[in-house]
C-alpha positions in Angstrom: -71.2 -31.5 -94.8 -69.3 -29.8 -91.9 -69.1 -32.4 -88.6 -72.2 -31.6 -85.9 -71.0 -29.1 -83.6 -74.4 -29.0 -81.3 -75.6 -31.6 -78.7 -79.2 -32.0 -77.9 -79.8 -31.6 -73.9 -82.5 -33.5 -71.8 -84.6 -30.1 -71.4 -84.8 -30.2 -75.5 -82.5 -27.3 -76.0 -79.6 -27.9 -78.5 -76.7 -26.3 -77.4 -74.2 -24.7 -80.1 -70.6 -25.4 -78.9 -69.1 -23.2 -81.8 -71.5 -20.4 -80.9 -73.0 -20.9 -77.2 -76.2 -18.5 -76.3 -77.3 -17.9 -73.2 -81.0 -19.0 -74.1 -79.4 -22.7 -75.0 -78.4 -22.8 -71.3 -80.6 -24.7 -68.7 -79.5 -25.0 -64.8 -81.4 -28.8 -64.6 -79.1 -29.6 -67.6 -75.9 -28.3 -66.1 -76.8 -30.0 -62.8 -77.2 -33.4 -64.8 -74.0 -33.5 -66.5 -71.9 -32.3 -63.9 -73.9 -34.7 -61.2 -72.5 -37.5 -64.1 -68.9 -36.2 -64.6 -66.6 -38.3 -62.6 -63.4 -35.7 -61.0 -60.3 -37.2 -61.4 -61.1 -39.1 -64.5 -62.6 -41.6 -61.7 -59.7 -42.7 -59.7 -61.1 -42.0 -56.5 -62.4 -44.3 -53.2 -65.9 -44.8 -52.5 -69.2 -46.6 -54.0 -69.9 -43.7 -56.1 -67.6 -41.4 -58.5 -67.0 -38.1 -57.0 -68.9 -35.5 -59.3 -68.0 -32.1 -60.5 -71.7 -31.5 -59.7 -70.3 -32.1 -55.9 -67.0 -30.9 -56.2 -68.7 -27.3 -57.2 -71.0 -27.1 -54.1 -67.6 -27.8 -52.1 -66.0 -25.1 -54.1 -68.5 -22.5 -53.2 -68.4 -24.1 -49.6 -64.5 -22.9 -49.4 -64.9 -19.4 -51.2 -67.7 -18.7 -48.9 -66.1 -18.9 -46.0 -62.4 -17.8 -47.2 -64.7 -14.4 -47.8 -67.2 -14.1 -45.5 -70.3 -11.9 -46.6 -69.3 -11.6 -50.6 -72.5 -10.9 -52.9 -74.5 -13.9 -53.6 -73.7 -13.0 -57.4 -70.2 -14.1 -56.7 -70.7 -16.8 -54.8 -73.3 -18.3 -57.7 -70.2 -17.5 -60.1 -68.5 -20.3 -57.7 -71.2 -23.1 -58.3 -70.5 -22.2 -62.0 -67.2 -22.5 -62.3 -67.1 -25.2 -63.6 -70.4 -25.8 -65.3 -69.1 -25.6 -69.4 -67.8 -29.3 -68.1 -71.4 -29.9 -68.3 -70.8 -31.0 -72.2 -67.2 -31.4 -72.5 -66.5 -33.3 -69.3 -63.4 -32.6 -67.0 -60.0 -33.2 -68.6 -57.3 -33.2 -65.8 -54.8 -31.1 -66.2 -52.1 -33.0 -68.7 -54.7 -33.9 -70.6 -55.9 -30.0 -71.1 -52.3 -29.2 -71.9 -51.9 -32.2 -74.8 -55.0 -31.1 -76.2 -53.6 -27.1 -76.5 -55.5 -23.9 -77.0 -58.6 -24.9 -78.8 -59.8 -26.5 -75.5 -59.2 -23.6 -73.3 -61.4 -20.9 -76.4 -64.5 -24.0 -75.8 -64.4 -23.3 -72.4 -64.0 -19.7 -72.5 -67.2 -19.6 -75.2 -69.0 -21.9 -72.8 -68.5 -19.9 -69.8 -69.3 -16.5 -71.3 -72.9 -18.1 -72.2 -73.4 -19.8 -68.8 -72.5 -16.7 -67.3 -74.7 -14.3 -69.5 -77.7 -16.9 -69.0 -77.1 -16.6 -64.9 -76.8 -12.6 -64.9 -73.3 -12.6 -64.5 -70.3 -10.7 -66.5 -69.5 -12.9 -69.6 -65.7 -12.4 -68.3 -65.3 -12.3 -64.0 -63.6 -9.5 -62.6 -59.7 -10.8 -62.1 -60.3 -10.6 -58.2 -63.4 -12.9 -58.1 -61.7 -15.6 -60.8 -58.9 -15.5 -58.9 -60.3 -15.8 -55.3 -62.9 -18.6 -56.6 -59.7 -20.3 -58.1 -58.1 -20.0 -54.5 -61.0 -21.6 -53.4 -60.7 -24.4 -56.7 -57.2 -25.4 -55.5 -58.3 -26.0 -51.5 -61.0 -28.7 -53.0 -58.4 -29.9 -55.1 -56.3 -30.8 -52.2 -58.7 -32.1 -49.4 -60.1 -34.6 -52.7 -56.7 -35.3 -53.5 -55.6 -36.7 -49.9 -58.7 -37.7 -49.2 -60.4 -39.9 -51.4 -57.9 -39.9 -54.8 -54.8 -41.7 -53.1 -52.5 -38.4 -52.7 -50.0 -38.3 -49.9 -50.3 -34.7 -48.1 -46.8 -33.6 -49.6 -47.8 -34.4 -53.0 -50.9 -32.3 -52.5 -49.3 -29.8 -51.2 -46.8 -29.0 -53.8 -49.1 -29.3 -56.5 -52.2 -27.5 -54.8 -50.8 -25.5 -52.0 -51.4 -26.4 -48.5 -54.7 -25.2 -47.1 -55.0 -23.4 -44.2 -56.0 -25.6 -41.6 -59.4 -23.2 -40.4 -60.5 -23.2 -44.3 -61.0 -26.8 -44.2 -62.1 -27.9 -40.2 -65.3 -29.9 -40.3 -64.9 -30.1 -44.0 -66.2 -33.3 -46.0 -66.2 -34.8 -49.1 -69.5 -36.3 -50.0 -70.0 -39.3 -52.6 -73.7 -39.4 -53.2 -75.8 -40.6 -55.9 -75.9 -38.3 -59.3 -80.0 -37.7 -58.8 -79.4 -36.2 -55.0 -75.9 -34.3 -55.8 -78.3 -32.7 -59.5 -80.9 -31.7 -57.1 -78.7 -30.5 -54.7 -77.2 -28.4 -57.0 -79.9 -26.6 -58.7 -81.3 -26.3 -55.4 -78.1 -24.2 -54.6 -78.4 -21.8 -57.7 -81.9 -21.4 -57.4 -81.2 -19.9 -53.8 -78.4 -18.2 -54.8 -80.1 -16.5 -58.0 -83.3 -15.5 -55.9 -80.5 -14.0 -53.0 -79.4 -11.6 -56.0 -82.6 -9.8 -57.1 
């Protein structure tokens, strides 16, 4: 009997992770996981983990005002960006490279379905990945000096050093998972309706 490749979400749907479908895809159970997936594999400051969930709304924050205006389509495709973490959790970086390519075809898979299921290209047009990876990398740096011990060099070299109007009045929130998941499906719910 071949191992289970399918995990059963709160909403009842089982989700395929050989062969993700866009009808196996709800936003409530995105929202949870991510609201339960610590960044940094934890080591961060604070009385509560800082979430993906979080980190995504901060994401779309940044790429929101690095391009003032941009379709709400694109902006949702921010709040996603990371949502196939929603099942297989956030691996830093060295631990994405040990595990090799089959990790980076899951998420690939994933992402095309979460797309699909949001009314968004299964595959992002190279501008938008790459300005809501910009956006990725200026999160990346204000949690890294911030709340997950780095020194500003440090961040800098690894994440590039934001631009000091991208960030201003900029803050990282550690809230409990139930108020960051509401939070978030709050957001996509206003972004999705901002796109019909």
């Amino acid at each position: 009997m071949p191992p289970r490749a399918w995990q059963r979400m709160l909403s009842g749907r089982r989700l395929d992770l050989l062969d993700p479908t866009p009808m196996d895809i709800e936003v409530e159970d995105i929202a949870h996981g991510l609201a339960f997936v610590a960044r940094w594999n934890g080591q961060t400051r604070g009385d509560w983990p800082y979430s993906v969930a979080e980190h995504s709304l901060l994401v779309e924050e940044i790429f929101s005002r690095q391009h003032p205006g941009i379709a709400p389509r694109w902006r949702l495709a921010a709040v996603l960006h990371d949502a196939p973490e929603y099942v297989i959790g956030d691996m830093i970086s060295p631990v994405k490279a040990a595990v090799g390519p089959g990790y980076g075809e899951l998420d690939l898979r994933l992402t095309a379905a979460v797309h699909l299921r949001f009314g968004l290209p299964a595959v992002l047009p190279a501008p938008i990945k790459k300005a809501i990876k910009a956006a990725d990398k200026v999160s990346a740096w204000l949690e890294a000096v911030r709340i997950a011990g780095f020194q500003e060099a440090e961040a800098d070299k690894l994440f590039g050093k934001p631009t000091p109007a991208v960030i201003q009045k900029l803050e990282i929130r550690l809230r409990p998972p139930a108020e960051v998941r509401a939070d978030y499906v709050a957001t996509v719910a206003r972004l999705l309706a901002a796109c019909d």
